[in-house]
C-alpha positions in Angstrom: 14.5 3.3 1.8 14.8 7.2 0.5 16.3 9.7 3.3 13.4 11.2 4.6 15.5 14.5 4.9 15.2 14.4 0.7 11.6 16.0 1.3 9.9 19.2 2.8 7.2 20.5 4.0 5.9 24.3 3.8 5.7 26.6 6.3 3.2 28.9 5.2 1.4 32.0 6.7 -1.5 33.9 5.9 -2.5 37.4 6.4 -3.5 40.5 4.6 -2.7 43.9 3.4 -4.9 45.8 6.1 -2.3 46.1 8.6 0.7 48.0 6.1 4.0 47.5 4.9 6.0 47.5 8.4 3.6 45.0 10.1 3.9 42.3 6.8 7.7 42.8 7.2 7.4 42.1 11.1 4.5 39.4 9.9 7.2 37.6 7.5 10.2 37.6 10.3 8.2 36.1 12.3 7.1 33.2 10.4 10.9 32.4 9.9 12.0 32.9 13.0 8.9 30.0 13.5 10.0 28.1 10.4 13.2 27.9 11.0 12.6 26.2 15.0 10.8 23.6 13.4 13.6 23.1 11.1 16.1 22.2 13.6 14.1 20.9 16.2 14.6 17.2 17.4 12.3 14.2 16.2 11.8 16.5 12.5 12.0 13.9 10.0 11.8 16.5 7.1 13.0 19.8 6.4 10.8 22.6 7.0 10.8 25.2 4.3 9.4 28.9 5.1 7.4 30.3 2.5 6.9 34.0 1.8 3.8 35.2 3.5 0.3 35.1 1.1 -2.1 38.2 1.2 -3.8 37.4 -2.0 -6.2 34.9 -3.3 -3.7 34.8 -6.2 -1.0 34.3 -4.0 -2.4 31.6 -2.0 -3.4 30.1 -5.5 -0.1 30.4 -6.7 1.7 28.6 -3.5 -1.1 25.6 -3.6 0.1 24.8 -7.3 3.1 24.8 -6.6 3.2 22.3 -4.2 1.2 20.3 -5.8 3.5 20.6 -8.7 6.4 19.8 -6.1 8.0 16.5 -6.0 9.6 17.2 -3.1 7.0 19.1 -1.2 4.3 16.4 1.1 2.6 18.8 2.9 1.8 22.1 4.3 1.6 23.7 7.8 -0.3 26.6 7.7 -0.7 29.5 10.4 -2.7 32.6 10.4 -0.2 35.1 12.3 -3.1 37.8 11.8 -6.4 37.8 10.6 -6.6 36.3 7.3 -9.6 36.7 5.2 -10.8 33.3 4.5 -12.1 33.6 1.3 -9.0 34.2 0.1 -8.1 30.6 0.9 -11.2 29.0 -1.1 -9.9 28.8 -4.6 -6.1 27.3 -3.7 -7.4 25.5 -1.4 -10.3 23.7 -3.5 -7.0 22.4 -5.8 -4.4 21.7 -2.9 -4.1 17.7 -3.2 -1.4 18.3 -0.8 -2.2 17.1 2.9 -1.9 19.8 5.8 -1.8 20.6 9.1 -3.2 23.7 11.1 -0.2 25.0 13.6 -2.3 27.3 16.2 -0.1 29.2 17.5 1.8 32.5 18.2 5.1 34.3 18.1 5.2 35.3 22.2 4.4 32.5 25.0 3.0 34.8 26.9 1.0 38.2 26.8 3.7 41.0 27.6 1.1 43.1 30.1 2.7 45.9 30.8 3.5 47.1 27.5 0.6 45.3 25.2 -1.0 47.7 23.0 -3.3 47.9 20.0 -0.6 47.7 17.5 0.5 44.3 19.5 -2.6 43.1 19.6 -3.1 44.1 15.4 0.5 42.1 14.5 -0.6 39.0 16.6 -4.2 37.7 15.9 -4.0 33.9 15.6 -6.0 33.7 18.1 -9.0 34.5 16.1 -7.3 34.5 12.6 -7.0 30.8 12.7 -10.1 30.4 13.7 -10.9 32.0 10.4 -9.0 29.8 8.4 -10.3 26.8 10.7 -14.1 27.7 9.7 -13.2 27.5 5.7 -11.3 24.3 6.2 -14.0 23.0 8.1 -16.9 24.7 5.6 -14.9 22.9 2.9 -15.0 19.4 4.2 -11.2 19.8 4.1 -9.4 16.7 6.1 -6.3 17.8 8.4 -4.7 17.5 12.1 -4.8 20.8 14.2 -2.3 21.3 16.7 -2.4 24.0 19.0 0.6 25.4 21.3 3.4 27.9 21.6 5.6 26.8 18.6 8.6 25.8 21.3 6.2 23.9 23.1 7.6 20.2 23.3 3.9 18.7 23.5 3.0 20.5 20.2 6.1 19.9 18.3 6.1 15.9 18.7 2.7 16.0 17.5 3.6 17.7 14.6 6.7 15.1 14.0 3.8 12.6 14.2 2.2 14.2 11.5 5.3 14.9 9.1 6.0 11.2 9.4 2.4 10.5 8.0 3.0 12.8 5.5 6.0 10.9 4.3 4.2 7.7 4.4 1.3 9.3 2.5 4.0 10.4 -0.3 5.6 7.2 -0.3 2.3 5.3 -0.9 0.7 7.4 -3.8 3.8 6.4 -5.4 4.0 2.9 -4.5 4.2 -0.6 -6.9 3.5 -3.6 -4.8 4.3 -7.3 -6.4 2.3 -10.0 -5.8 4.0 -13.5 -6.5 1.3 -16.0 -7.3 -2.8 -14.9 -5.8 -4.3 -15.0 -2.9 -4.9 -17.8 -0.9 -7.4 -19.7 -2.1 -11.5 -19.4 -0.3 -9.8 -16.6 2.3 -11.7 -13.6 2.4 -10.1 -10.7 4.1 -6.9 -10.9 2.1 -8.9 -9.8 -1.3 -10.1 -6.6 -2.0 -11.1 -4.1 -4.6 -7.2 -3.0 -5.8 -8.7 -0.3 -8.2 -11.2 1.3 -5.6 -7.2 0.6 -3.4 -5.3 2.8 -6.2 -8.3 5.5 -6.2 -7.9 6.3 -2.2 -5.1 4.5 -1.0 -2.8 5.9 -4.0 -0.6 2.0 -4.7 -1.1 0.0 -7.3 -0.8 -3.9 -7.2 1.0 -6.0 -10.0 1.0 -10.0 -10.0 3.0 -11.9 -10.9 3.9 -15.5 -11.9 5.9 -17.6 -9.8 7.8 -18.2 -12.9 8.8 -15.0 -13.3 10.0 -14.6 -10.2 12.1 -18.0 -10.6 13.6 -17.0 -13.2 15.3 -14.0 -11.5 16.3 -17.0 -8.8 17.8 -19.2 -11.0 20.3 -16.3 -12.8 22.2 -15.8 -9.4 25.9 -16.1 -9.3 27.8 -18.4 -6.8 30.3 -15.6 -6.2 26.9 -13.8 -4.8 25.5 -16.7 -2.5 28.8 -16.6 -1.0 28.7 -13.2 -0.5 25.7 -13.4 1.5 26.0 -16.4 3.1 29.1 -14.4 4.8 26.7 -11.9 6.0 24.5 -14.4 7.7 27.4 -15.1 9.1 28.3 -11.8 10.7 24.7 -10.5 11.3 23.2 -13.7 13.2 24.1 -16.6 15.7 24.2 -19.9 13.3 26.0 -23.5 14.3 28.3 -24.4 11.7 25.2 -27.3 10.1 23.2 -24.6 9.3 26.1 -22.3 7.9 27.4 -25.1 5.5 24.3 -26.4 4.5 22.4 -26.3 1.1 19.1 -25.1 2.4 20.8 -21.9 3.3 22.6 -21.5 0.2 19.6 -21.7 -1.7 17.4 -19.2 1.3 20.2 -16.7 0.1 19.8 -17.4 -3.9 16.1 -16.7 -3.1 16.8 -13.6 -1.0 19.1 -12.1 -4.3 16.9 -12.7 -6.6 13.7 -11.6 -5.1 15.6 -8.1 -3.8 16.6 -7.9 -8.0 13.4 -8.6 -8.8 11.8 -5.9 -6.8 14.5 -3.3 -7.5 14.3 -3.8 -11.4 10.4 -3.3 -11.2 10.5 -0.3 -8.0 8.4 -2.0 -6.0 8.2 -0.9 -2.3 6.3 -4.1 -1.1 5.5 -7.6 -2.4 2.9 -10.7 -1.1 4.0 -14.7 -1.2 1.6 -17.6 -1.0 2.7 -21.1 0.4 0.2 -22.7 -2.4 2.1 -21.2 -5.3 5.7 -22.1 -4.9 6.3 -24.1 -8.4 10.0 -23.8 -9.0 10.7 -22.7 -5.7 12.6 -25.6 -3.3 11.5 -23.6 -0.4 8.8 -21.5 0.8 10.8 -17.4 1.2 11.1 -17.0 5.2 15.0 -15.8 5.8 14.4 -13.7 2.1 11.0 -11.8 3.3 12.5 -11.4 7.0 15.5 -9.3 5.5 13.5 -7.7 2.8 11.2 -6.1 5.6 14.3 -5.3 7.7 15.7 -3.5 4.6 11.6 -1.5 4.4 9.8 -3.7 2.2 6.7 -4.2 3.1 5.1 -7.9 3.0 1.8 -9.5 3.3 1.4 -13.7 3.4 -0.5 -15.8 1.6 -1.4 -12.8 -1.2 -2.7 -10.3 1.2 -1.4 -7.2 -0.5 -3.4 -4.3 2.0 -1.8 -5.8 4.7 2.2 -5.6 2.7 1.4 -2.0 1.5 0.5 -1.1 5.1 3.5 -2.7 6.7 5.4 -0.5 4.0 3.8 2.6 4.8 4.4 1.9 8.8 8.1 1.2 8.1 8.5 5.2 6.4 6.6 6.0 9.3 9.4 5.0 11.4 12.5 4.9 9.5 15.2 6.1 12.3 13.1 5.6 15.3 13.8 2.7 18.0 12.2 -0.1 17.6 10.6 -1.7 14.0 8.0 -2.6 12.6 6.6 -6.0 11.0 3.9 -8.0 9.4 2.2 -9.9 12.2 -0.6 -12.9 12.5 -2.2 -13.3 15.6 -2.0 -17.0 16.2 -2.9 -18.2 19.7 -4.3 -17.0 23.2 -2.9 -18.1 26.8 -6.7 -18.1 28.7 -5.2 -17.8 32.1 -7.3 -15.4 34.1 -4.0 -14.5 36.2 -2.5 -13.0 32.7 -3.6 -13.3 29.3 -1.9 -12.6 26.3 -1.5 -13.0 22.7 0.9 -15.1 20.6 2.0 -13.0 17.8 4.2 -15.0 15.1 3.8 -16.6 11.5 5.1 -19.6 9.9 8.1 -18.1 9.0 7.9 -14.1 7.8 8.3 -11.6 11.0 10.6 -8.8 10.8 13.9 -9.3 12.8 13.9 -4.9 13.5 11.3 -6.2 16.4 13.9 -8.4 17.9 15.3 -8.1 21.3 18.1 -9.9 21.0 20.8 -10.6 17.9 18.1 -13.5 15.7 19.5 -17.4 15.4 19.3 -18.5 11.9 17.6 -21.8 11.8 15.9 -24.9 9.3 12.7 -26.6 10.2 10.5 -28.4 8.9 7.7 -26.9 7.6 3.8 -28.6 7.7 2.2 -26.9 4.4 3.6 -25.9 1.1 5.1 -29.3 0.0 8.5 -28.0 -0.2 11.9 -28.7 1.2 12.6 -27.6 4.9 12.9 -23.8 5.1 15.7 -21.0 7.0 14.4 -18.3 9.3 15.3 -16.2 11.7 14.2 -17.0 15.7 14.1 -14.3 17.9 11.5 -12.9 20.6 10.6 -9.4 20.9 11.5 -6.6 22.9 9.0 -5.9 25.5 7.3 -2.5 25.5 4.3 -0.5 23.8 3.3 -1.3 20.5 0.3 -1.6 17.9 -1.2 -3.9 16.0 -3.2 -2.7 12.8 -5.2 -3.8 10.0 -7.1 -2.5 6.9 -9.7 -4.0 5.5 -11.7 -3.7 2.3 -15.8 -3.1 3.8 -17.1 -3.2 0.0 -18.3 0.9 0.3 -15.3 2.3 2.5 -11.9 0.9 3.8 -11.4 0.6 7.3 -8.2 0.9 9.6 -8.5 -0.9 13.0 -5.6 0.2 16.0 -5.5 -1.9 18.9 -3.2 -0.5 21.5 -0.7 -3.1 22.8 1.6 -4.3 26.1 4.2 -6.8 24.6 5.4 -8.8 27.8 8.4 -11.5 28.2 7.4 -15.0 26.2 8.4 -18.1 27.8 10.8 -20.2 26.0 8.8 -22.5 23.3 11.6 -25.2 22.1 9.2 -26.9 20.2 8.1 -23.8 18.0 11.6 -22.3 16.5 9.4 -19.4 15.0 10.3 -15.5 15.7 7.3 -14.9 17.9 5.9 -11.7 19.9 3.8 -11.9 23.3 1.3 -9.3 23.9 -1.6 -8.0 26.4 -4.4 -6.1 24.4 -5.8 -3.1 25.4 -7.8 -2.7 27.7 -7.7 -6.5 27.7 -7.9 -9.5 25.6 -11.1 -10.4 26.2 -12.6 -6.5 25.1 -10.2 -6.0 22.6 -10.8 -9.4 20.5 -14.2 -8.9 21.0 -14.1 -5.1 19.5 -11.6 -6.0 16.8 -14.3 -9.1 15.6 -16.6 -7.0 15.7 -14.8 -4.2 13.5 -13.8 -6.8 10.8 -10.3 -7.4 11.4 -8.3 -9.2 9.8 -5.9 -12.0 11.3 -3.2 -10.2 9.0 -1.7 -7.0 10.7 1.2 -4.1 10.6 2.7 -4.8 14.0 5.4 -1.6 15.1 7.4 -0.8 18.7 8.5 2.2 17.2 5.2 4.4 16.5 1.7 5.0 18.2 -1.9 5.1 17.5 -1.5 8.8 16.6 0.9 8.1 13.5 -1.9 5.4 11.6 -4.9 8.1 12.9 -3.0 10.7 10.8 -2.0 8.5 8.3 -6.0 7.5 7.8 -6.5 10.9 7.5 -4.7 12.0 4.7 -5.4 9.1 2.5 -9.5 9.6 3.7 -10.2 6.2 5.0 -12.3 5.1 8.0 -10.2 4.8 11.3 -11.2 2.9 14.5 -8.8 2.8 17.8 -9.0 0.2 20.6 -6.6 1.5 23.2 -6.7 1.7 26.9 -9.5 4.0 27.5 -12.4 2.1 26.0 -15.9 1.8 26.6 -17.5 -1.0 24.2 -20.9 0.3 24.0 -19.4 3.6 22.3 -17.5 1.7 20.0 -20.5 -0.3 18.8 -21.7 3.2 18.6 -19.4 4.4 16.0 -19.7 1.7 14.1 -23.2 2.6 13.4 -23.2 5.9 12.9 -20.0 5.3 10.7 -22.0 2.6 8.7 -24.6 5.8 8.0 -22.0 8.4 7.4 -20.1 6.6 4.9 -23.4 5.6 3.0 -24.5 9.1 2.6 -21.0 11.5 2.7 -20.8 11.8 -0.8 -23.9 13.4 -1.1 -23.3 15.8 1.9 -23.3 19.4 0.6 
């Protein structure tokens, strides 16, 4: 995956002649002194750039180009230190295709009483000059996240990490190829989807593929390289000395190099399998996908390429953070009044960065797909907070469902030698199933330890999709609410003036 630290984001102030030239000097040493606390702050995943302060519509028009002209720019944060005129910001901001966030705040903590006087209170106006700039963002229809606090506030700065992480992932995904080997499961519904109205918001494009195609990349790697991996296995995971020898992995590995060629020759960031189209394959991908998503590939079964481009997108979300993030299924419930729980797992393809313990490499057999017993890793997961999260194509709109999770301690299951994940819903399985049915989601999710609701709110944000959270605080006859009036907003916004 790219090193986040490759990319910025603008710090960028507004203000206005008015005030004269010694209060724009003060005005611009300010900002940096601002800029440059983000910068170095811990959690930043980017580098924060200060800008030179914008007076002008021209300016302003000028520093909205360029960042959209920027491949390294993904954002903005924009603060009004004084008043700034907002009509000044209508015609750059009317182009910016750039997502931003709102930073209310001010160079002093605290008002200095004793000595405040009117040229204080002319040099620091954010209090109403953002407000300013907030009624033209909002007049324009303009999506972003305010966050509002003294800039060394700790509170303030971790939401703005959130939202620079988004950021990354929104770069990431207007950019991104994803490979589909073979279709979609066949008669499943909630895996397909519209993949041009997909490109038009969500920014990715989807390519399929063959199985052929992708055998062929199989079937050209060396022996020199199987042992090369197989040696890795080796080191990485706990594996008796059957497994290590036997041909089943050797030919797990030859899959694993040649589907990682495949998707490096192409630039793909994420890539779908389906157990009914594995001709030419002896087994279906499990140890290959496993280690692909470890590596920041996202994946999505049985052809479901929204759920593999989200998993992607979650994954730059949290590159560097503790914890990780996988494609998830929600298999089974445990009833029991005393505690119940979800069984999170999938035949074969969960992401080993949600392990809590170093994964045992393992052959099974395997009910469907008609092919030879597969490898995979077995692990459970580290117990903690987490989130489970679909998308889903609603015909008019795509939708992103959050549901707030508590993974807890899973028994031992010697009978089911699959890596697995046991989890509480919020506020509790028997709400939360019944709000996630009712929002449409999908059996296929992004499941992550490492980030929160607030990351996949910003993230549905910027790309302009509908976002729904089921968390801990939850009242079900508000959610049935919003889905209605969402139902009527989304049928009418694009004739809202």
């Amino acid at each position: 995956m790219d090193n986040l630290k490759k990319l910025e984001v603008w710090f960028v102030t507004g203000t206005q002649h008015l005030y004269g030239p010694e209060t724009l000097k003060q005005v611009a040493a300010d900002s940096a002194k601002i800029a440059g606390y983000l910068d170095k702050a811990p959690g930043i995943s980017q580098k924060i750039v200060f800008k030179p302060i914008l007076t002008t519509p021209d300016s302003i028009t000028e520093l909205c180009t360029d960042a959209n002209n920027s491949k390294n720019c993904i954002g903005l944060i924009t603060w009004m230190h004084t008043f700034s005129p907002a009509k000044m910001w209508i015609r750059g901001l009317s182009i910016l295709n750039k997502p931003f966030l709102h930073f209310h705040t001010q160079l002093n903590r605290d008002i200095p009483w004793e000595s405040i006087d009117m040229n204080f209170m002319n040099l620091n106006q954010s209090a109403h000059g953002d407000r300013e700039f907030g009624f033209i963002s909002t007049r324009m229809r303009l999506n972003r996240k305010v966050v509002v606090g003294h800039y060394k506030d700790p509170e303030a700065i971790e939401r703005i990490t959130v939202w620079i992480r988004a950021a990354s992932a929104y770069n990431d995904a207007i950019n991104m190829k994803v490979a589909r080997f073979g279709d979609n499961m066949r008669d499943v519904a909630v895996t397909e989807g519209n993949k041009v109205s997909a490109q038009m918001k969500m920014g990715y494009s989807v390519y399929g593929f063959g199985i052929g195609d992708l055998v062929k990349k199989v079937s050209e790697i060396s022996p020199s390289s199987i042992k090369k991996l197989l040696a890795e296995y080796g080191s990485e995971y706990k594996l008796t000395k059957s497994v290590a020898f036997s041909d089943t992995l050797k030919e797990a590995a030859r899959i694993e190099l040649g589907m990682e060629a495949f998707l490096e020759s192409g630039n793909f960031k994420a890539f779908t399998t389906t157990f009914e189209d594995l001709h030419g394959l002896k087994q279906l991908p499990g140890l290959a996908v496993q280690r692909l998503m470890a590596k920041g590939y996202g994946f999505g079964a049985e052809g479901d390429w929204k759920t593999a481009a989200l998993v992607r997108s979650m994954k730059v979300m949290s590159q560097g953070l503790k914890g990780g993030t996988s494609f998830m299924e929600d298999y089974t419930y445990h009833f029991d009044p005393k505690g119940m729980r979800v069984l999170g797992a999938h035949m074969l393809e969960v992401c080993p960065t949600i392990a809590r313990a170093k994964p045992a490499v393992e052959i099974h057999p395997l009910s469907i797909g008609g092919k030879e017993d597969p490898a995979r890793l077995v692990f459970k997961t580290t117990p903690g907070n987490a989130i489970n999260v679909s998308v889903i194509d609603l015909g008019n709109r795509f939708r992103m469902i959050v549901n707030e999770v508590e993974v807890v301690k899973c028994p031992d299951m010697p009978n089911l030698p699959v890596a697995s994940v046991l989890w509480k819903p919020q506020p509790d399985l028997k709400t939360g199933a019944a709000a996630w049915i009712m929002a449409g989601g999908a059996h296929h999710t992004g499941f992550s330890t490492s980030i929160n609701a607030e990351y996949l709110e910003d993230f549905a944000n910027m790309i302009g999709i509908e976002y729904l959270l089921i968390g801990e605080k939850f009242d079900f006859i508000s959610f049935k609410n919003e889905l209605r009036w969402n139902e009527l907003y989304y049928h009418i916004s694009d004739g809202i003036i």
